[in-house]
C-alpha positions as a Markdown table, in Angstrom:
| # | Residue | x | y | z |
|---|---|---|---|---|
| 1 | Unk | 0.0 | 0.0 | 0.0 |
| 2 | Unk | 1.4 | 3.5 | -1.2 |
| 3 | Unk | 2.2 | 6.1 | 1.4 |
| 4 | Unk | -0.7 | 8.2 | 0.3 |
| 5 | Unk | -3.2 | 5.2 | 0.8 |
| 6 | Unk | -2.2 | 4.7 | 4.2 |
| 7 | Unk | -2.5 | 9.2 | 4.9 |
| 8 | Unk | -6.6 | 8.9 | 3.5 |
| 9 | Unk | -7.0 | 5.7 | 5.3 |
| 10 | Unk | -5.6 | 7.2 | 8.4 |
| 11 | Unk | -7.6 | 10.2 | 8.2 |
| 12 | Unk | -11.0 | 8.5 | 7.2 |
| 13 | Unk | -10.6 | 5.8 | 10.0 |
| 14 | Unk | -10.8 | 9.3 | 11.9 |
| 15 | Unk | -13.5 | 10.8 | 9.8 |
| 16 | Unk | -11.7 | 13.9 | 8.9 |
| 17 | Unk | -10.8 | 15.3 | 5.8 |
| 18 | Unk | -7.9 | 14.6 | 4.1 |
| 19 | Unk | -5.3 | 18.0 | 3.6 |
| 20 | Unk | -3.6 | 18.0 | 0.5 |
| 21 | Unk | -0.9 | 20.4 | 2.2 |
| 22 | Unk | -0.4 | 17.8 | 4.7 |
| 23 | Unk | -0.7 | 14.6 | 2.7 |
| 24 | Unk | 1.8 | 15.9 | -0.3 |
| 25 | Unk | 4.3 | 17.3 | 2.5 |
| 26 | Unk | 4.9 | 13.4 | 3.3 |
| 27 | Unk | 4.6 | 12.2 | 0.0 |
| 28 | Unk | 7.4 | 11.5 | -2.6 |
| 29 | Unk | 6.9 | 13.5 | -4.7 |
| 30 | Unk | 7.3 | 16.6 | -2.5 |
| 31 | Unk | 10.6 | 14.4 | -2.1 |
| 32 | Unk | 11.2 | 14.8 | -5.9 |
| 33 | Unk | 10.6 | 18.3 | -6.2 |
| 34 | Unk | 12.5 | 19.3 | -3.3 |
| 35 | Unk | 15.4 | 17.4 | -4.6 |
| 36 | Unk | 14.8 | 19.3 | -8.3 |
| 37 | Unk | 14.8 | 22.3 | -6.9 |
| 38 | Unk | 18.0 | 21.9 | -4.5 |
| 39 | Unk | 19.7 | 20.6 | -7.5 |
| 40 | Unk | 18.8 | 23.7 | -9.3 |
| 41 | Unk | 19.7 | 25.7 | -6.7 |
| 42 | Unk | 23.6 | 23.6 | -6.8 |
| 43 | Unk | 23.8 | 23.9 | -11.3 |
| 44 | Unk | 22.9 | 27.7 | -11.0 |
| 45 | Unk | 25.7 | 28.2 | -8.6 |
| 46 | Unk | 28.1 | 26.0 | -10.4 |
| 47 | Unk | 27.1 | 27.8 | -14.2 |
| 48 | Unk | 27.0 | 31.3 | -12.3 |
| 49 | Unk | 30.4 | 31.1 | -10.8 |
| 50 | Unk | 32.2 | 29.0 | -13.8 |
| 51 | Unk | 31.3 | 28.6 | -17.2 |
| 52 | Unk | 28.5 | 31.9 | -16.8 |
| 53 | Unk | 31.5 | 34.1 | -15.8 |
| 54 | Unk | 33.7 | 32.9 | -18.4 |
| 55 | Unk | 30.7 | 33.1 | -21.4 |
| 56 | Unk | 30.0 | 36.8 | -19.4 |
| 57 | Unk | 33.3 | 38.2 | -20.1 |
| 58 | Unk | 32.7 | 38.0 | -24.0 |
| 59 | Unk | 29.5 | 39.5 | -24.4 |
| 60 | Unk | 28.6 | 43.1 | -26.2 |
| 61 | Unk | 28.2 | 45.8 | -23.0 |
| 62 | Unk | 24.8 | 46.3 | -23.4 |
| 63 | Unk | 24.0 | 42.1 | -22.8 |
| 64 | Unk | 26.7 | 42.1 | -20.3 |
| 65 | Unk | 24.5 | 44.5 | -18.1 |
| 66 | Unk | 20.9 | 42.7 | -19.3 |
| 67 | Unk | 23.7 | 39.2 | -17.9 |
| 68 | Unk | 23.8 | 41.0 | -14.7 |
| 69 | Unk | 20.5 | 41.7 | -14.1 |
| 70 | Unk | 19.2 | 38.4 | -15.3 |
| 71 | Unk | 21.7 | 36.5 | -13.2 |
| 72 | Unk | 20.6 | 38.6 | -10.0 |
| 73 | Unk | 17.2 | 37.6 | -10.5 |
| 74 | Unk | 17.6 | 34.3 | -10.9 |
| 75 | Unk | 19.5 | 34.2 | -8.0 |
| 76 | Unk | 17.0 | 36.0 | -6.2 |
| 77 | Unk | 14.3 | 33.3 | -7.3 |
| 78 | Unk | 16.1 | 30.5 | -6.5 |
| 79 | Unk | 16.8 | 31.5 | -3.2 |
| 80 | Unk | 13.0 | 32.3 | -2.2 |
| 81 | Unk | 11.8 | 28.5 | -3.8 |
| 82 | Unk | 14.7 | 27.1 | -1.7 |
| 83 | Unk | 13.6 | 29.0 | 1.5 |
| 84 | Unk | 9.8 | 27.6 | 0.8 |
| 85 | Unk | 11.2 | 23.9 | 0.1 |
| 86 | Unk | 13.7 | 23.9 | 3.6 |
| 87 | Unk | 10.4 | 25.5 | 5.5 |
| 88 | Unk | 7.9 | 22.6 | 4.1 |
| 89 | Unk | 10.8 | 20.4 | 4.9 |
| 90 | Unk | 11.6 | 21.1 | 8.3 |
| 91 | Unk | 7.9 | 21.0 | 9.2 |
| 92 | Unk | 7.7 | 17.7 | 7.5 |
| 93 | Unk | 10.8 | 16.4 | 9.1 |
| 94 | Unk | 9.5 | 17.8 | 12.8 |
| 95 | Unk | 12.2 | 20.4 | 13.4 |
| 96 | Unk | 9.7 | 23.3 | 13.3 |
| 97 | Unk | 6.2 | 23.8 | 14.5 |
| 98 | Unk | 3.4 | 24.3 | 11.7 |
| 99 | Unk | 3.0 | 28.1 | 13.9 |
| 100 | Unk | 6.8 | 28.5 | 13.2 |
| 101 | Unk | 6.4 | 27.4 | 9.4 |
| 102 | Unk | 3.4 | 29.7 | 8.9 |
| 103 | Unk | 5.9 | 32.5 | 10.3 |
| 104 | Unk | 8.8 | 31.9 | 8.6 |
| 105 | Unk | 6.2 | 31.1 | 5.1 |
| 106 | Unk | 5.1 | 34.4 | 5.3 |
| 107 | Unk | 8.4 | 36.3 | 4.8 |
| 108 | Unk | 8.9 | 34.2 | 2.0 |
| 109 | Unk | 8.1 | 36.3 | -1.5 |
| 110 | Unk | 6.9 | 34.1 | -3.9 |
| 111 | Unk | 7.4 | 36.9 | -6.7 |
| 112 | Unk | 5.4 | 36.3 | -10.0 |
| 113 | Unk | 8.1 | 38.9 | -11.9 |
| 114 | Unk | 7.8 | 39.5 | -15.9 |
| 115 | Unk | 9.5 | 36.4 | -17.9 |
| 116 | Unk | 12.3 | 37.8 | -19.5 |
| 117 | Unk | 12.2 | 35.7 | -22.2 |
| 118 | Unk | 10.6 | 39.1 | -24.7 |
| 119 | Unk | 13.1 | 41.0 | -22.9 |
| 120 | Unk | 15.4 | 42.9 | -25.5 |
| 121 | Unk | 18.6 | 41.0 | -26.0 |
| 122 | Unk | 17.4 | 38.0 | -24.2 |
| 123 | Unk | 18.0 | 35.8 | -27.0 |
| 124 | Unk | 21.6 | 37.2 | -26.9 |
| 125 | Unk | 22.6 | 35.5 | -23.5 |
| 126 | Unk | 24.6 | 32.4 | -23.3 |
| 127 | Unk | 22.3 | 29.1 | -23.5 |
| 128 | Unk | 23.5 | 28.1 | -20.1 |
| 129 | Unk | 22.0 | 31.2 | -18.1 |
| 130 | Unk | 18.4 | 31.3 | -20.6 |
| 131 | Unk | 18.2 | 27.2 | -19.9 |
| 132 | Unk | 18.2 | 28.0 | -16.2 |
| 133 | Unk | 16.1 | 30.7 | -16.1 |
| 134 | Unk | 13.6 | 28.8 | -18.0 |
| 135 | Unk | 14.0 | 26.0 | -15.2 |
| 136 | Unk | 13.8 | 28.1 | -12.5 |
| 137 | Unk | 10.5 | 29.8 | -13.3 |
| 138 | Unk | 9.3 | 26.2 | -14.4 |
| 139 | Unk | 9.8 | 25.2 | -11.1 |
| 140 | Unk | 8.7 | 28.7 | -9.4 |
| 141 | Unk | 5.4 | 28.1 | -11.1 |
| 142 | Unk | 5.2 | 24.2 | -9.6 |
| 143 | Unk | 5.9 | 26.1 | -5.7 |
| 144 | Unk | 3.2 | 28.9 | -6.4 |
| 145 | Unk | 0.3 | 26.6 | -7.1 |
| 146 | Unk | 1.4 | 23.8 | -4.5 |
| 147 | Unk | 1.9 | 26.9 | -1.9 |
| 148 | Unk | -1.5 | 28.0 | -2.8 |
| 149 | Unk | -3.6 | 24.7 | -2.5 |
| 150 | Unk | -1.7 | 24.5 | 0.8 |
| 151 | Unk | -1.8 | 27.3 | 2.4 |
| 152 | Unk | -4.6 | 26.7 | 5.9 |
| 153 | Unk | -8.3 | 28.1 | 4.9 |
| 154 | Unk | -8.3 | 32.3 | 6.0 |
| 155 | Unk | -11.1 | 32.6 | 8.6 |
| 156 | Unk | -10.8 | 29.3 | 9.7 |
| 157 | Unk | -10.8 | 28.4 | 13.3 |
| 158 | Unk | -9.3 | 25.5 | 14.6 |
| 159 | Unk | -12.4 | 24.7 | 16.6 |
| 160 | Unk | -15.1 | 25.8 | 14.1 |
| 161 | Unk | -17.4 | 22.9 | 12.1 |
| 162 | Unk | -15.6 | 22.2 | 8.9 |
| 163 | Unk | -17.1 | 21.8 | 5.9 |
| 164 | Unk | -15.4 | 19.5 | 3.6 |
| 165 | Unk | -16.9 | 20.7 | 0.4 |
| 166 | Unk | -16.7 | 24.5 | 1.2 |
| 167 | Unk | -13.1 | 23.8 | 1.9 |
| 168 | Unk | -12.4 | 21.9 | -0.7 |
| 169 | Unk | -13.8 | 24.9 | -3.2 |
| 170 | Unk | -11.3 | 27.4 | -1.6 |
| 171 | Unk | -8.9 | 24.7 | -1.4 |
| 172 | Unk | -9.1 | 24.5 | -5.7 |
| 173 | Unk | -9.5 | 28.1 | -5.9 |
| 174 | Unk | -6.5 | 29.4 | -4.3 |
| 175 | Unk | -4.7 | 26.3 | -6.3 |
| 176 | Unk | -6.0 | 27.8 | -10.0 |
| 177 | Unk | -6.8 | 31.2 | -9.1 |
| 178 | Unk | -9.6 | 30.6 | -11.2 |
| 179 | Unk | -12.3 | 32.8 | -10.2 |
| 180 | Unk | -15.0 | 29.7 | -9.2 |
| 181 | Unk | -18.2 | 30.8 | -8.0 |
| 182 | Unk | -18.8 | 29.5 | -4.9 |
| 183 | Unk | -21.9 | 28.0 | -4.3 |
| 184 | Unk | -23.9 | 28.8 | -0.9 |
| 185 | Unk | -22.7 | 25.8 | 1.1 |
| 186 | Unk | -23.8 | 25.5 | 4.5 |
């Protein structure tokens, strides 16, 4: 039986409901992505500190400066999905209360900033620092939506009645920002 079997089992032998945030945090494939995005974290330093400031050194001035700025802000991404992944990890792992994850979530700036891929010149930077880019906001995307379906419901008290389907709604609209009318559940 799968480790996500035995989290829905466990929850419905207690007739709650299941919490994605909760059931994906011990899953494998939060596993996987925080891996992916460590080892993201580990190439961009490698490229930005060898081959990136070797391919930097021959480029036109005015890409040299676009290198500069694109570099920073990968660098700048990279180091808020890395701060989301240790949080969700040390929770996971124990080392932190969820009170002390929510804390340290929220000074975490999961920046949706203009692709820079129509940027002027883009197409002009070495291959090595548009492949990571690319990879990076690939993966910033994954974090945004998984942060979203699991941040905790706003409003919700930990003693109030929950209603699994009006959660689940909020639940799938903070995950696709979709706009879904919610229906008068009560």
């Amino acid at each position: 039986m799968s480790n996500g079997s035995s989290v829905e089992n466990l929850f419905a032998a207690k007739g709650e409901t299941v919490s994605f945030g909760e059931r994906f945090q011990a899953s494998e494939q939060f596993d996987r992505v925080f891996s992916e995005g460590m080892a993201l974290v580990e190439r961009s330093a490698a490229y930005l500190d060898g081959e990136g400031r070797r391919e930097s050194k021959g480029l036109p001035n005015q890409v040299t400066v676009l290198y500069a700025t694109e570099s920073m802000r990968l660098t700048t991404r990279l180091l808020e999905l890395a701060s989301w992944l240790l949080i969700r990890r040390a929770l996971k792992e124990g080392e932190i209360t969820r009170e002390e994850a929510e804390a340290k979530r929220a000074r975490v700036k999961l920046q949706t900033l203009g692709r820079p891929a129509h940027t002027k010149g883009f197409s002009d930077l070495p291959q090595g620092l548009r492949d990571l880019i690319d990879a990076s906001f690939q993966l910033h995307d994954r974090i945004v939506q998984l942060d979203r379906a699991m941040l905790p419901i706003e409003g919700e008290a930990d003693d109030a009645p929950v209603n699994p389907v009006a959660t689940q709604i909020n639940t799938l609209e903070r995950a696709f920002s979709t706009g879904l009318r919610r229906a008068a559940v009560r």
